[in-house]
DRENLO-637102 format. One record per residue: residue number from 0; x, y, z of N, C-alpha, C in turn. Coordinates in steps of 0.001 Angstrom, whole numbers, padded with zeros to 6 digits. Example, Ala and Ser with C-alpha at 12.3 -4.5 7.8 and 13.67 -1.06 7.14 Angstrom:
% residues 2
<node seq="0" n_c1="013190" n_c2="-005690" n_c3="007800" ca_c1="012300" ca_c2="-004500" ca_c3="007800" c_c1="013200" c_c2="-003300" c_c3="007800"/>
<node seq="1" n_c1="012850" n_c2="-002250" n_c3="007080" ca_c1="013670" ca_c2="-001060" ca_c3="007140" c_c1="012900" c_c2="000030" c_c3="007870"/>
***
This chain:
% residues 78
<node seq="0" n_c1="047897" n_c2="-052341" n_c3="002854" ca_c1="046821" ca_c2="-051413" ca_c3="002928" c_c1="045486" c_c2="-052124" c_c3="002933"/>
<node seq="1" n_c1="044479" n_c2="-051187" n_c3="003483" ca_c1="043438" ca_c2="-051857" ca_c3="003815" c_c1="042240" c_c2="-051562" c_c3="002580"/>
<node seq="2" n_c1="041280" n_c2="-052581" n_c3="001784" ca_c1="040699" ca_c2="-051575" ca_c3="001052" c_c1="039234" c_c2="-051012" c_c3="001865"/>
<node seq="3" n_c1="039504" n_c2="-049946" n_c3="001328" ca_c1="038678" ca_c2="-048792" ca_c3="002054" c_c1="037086" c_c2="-048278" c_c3="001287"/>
<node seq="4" n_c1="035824" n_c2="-048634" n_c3="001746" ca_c1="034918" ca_c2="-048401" ca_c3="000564" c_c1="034317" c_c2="-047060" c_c3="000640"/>
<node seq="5" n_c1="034250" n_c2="-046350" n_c3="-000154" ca_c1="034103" ca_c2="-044814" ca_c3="000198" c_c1="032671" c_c2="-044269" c_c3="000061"/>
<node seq="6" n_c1="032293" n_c2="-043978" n_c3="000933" ca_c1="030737" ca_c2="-043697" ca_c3="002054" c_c1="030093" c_c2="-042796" c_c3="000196"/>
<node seq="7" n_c1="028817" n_c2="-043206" n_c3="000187" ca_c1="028021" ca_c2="-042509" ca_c3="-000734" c_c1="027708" c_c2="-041100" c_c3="000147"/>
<node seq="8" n_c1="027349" n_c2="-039937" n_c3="-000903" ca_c1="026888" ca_c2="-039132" ca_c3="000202" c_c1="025751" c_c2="-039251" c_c3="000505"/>
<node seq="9" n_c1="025152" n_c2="-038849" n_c3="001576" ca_c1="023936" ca_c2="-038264" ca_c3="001986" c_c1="022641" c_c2="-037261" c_c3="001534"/>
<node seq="10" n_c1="022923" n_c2="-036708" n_c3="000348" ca_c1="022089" ca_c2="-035838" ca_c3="-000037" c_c1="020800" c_c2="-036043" c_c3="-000369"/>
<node seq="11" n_c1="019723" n_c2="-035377" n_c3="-000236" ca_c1="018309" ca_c2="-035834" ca_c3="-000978" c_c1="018393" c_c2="-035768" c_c3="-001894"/>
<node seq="12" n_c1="017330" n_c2="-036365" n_c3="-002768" ca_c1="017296" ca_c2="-036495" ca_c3="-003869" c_c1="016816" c_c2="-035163" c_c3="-004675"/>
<node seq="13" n_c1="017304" n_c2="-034804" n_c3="-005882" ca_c1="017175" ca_c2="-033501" ca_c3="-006345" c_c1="015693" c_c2="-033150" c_c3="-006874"/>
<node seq="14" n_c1="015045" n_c2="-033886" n_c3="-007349" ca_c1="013442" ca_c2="-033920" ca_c3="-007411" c_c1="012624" c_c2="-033178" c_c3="-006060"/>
<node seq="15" n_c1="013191" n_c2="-034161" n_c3="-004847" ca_c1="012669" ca_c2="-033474" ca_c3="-003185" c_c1="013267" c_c2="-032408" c_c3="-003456"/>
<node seq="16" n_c1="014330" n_c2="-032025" n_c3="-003246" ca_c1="014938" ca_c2="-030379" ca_c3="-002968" c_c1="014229" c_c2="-029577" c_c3="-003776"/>
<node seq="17" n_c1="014109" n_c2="-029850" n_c3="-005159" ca_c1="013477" ca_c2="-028869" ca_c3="-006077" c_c1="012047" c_c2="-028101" c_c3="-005721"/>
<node seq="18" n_c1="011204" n_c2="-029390" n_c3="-005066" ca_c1="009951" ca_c2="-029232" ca_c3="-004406" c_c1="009859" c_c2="-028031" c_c3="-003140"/>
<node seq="19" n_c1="010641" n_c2="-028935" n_c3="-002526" ca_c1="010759" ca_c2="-028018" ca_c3="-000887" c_c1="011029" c_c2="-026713" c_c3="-001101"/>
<node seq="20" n_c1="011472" n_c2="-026072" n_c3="-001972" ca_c1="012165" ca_c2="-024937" ca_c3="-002578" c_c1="011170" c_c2="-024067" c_c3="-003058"/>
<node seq="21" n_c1="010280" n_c2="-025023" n_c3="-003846" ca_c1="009283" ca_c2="-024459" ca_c3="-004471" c_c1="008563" c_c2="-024425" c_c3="-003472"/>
<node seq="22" n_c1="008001" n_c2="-025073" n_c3="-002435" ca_c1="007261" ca_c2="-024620" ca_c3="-001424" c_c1="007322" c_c2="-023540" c_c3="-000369"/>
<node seq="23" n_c1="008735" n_c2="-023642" n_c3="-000518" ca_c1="009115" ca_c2="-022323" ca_c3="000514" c_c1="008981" c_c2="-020410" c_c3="-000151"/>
<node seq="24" n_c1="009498" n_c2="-021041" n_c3="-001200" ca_c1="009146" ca_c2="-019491" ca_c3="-002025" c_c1="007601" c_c2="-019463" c_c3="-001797"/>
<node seq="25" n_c1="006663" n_c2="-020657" n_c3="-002386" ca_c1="005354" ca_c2="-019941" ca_c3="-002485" c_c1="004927" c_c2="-019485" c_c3="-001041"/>
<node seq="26" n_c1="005199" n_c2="-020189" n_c3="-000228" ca_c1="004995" ca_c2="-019516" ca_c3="001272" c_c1="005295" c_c2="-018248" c_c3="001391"/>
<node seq="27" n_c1="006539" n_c2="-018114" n_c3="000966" ca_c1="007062" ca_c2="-016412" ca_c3="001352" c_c1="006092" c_c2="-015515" c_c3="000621"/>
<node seq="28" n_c1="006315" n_c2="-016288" n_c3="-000909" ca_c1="004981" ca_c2="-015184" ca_c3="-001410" c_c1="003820" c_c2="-014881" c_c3="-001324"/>
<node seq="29" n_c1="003245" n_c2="-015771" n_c3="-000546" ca_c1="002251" ca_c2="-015623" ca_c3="000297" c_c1="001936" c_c2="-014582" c_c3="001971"/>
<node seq="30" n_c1="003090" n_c2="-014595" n_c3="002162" ca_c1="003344" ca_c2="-013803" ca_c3="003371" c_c1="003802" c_c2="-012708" c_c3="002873"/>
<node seq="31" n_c1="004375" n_c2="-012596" n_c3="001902" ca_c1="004378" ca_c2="-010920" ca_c3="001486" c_c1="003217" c_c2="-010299" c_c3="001136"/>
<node seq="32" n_c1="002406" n_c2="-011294" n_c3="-000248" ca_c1="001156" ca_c2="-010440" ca_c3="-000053" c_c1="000666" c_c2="-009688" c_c3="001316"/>
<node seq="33" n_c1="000259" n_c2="-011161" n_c3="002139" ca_c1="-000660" ca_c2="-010508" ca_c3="003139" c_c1="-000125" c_c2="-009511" c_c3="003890"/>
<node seq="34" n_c1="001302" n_c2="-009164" n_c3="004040" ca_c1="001997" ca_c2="-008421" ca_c3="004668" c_c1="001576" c_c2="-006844" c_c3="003733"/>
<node seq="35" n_c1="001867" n_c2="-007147" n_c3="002173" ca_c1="001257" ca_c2="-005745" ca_c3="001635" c_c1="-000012" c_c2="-005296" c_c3="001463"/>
<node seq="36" n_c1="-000970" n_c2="-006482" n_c3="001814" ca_c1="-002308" ca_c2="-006145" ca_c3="002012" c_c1="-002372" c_c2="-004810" c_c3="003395"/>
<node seq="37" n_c1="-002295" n_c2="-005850" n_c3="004552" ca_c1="-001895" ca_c2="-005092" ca_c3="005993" c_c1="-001756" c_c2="-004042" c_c3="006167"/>
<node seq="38" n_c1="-000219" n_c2="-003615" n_c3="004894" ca_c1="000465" ca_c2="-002246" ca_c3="005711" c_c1="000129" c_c2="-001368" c_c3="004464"/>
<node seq="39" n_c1="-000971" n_c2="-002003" n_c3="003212" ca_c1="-001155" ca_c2="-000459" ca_c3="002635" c_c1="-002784" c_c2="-000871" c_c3="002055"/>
<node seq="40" n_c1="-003270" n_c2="-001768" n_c3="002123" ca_c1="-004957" ca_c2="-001684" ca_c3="002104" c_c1="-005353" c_c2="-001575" c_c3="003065"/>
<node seq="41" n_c1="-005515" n_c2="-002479" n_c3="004079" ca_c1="-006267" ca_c2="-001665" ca_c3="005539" c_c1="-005856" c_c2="-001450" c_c3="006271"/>
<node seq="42" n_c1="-004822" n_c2="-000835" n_c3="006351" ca_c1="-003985" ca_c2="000122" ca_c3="007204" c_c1="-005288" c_c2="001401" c_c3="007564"/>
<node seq="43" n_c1="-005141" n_c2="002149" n_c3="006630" ca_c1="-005751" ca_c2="003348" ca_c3="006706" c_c1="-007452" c_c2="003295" c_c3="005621"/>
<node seq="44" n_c1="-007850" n_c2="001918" n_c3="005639" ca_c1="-009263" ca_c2="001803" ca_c3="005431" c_c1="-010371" c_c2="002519" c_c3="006061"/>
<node seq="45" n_c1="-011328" n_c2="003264" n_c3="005261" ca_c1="-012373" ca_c2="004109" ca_c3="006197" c_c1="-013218" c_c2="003222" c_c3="006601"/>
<node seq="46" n_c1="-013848" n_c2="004007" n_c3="007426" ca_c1="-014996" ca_c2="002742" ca_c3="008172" c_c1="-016120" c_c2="002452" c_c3="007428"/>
<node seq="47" n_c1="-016483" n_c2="003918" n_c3="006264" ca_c1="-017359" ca_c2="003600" ca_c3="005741" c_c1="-017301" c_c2="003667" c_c3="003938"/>
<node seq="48" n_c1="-018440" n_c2="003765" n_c3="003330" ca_c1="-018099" ca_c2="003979" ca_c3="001793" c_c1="-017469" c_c2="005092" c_c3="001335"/>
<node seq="49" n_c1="-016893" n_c2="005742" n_c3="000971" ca_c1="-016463" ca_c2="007102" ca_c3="000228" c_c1="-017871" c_c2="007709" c_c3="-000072"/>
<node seq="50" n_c1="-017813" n_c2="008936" n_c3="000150" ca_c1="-018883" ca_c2="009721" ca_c3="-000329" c_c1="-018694" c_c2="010366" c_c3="-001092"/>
<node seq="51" n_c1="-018649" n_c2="010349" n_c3="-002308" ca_c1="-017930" ca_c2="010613" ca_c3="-003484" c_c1="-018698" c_c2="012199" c_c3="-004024"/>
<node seq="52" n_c1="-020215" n_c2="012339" n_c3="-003967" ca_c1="-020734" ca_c2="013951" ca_c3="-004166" c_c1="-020100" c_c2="014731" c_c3="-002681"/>
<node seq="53" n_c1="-019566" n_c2="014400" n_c3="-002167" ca_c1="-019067" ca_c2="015636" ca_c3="-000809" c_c1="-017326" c_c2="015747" c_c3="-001597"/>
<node seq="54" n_c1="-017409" n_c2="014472" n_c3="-002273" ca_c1="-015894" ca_c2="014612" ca_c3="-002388" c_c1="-015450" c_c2="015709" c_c3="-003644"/>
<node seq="55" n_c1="-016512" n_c2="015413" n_c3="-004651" ca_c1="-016582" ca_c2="015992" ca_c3="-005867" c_c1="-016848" c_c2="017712" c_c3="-005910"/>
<node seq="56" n_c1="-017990" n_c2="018421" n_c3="-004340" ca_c1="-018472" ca_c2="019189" ca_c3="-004274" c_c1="-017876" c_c2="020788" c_c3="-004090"/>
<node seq="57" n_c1="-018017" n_c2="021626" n_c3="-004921" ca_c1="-016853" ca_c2="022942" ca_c3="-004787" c_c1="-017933" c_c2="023211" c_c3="-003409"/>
<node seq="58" n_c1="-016570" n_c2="024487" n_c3="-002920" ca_c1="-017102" ca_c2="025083" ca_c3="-001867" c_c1="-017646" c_c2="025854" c_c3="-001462"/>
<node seq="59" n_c1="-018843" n_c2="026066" n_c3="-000916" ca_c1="-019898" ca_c2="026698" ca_c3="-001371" c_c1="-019292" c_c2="028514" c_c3="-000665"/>
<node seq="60" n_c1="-019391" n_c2="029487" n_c3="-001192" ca_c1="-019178" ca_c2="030981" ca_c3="-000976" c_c1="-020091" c_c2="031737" c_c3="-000075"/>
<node seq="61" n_c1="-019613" n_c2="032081" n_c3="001106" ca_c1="-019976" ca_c2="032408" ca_c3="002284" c_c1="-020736" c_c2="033891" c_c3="001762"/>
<node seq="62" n_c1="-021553" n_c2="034659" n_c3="001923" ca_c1="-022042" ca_c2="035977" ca_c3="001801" c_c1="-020975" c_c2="036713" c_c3="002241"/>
<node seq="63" n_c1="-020532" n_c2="036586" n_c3="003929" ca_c1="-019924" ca_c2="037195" ca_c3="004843" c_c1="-018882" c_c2="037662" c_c3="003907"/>
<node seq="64" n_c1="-017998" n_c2="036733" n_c3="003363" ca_c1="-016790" ca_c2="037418" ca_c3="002969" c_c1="-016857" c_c2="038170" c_c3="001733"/>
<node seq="65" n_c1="-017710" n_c2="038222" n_c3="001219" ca_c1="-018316" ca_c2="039077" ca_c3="-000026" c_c1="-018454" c_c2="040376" c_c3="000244"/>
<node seq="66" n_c1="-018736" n_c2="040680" n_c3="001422" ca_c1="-019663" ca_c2="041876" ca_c3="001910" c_c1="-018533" c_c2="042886" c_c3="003028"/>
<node seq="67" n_c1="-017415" n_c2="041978" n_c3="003451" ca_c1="-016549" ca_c2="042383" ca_c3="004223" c_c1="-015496" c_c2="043304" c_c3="003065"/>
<node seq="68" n_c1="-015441" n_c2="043240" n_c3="002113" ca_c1="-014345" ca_c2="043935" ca_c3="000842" c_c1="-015197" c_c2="045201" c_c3="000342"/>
<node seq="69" n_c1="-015154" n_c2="046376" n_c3="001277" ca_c1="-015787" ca_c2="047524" ca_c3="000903" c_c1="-015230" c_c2="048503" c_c3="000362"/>
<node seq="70" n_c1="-015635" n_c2="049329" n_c3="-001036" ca_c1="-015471" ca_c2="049993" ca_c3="-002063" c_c1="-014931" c_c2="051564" c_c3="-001488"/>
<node seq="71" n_c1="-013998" n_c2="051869" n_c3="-001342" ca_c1="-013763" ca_c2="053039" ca_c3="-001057" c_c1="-013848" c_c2="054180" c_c3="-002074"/>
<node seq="72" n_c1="-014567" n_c2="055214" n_c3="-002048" ca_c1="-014544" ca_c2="056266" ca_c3="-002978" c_c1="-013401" c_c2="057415" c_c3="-003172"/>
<node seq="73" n_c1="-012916" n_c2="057801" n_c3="-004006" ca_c1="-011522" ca_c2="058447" ca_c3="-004001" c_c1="-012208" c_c2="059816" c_c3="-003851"/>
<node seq="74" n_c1="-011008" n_c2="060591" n_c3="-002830" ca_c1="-011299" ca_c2="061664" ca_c3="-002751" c_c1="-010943" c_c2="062906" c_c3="-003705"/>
<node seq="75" n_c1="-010894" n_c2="062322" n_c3="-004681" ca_c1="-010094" ca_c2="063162" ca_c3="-006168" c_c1="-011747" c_c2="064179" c_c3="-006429"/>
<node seq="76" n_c1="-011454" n_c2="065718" n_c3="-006411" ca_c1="-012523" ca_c2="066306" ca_c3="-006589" c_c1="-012436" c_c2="066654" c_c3="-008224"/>
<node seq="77" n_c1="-013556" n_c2="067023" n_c3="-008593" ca_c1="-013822" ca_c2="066755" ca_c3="-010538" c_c1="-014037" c_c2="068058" c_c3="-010308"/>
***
């Protein structure tokens, strides 16, 4: 028989892997933010400031429909 010397493996070293790993997550988590920025902060951003007294403001009571609800008198004789 022949002696045979048996091949080390190939692997990186576990320090590198640990790194690369860690770099790849922070990437992703980085691309998720901006991805949830995108699809729910300015997605539907207004163009301008909120106008917050129009927002706050009851609605103001038309005359018209006040005046349209007329009092009928009963024809019950006394």
């Amino acid at each position: 028989m022949q002696n045979v010397k048996p091949i080390p493996p190939n692997l990186p070293r576990a320090g590198l892997l640990r790194w690369e790993i860690g770099f790849a997550l922070l990437i992703k988590l980085l691309f998720l933010i901006g991805l949830w920025f995108l699809l729910f902060r300015w997605l539907d951003r207004p163009a301008g400031p909120p106008d917050i007294a129009a927002r706050l403001a009851l609605p103001a009571a038309t005359p018209a429909t006040l005046s349209t609800t007329t009092v009928k008198e009963s024809n019950h004789v006394r």
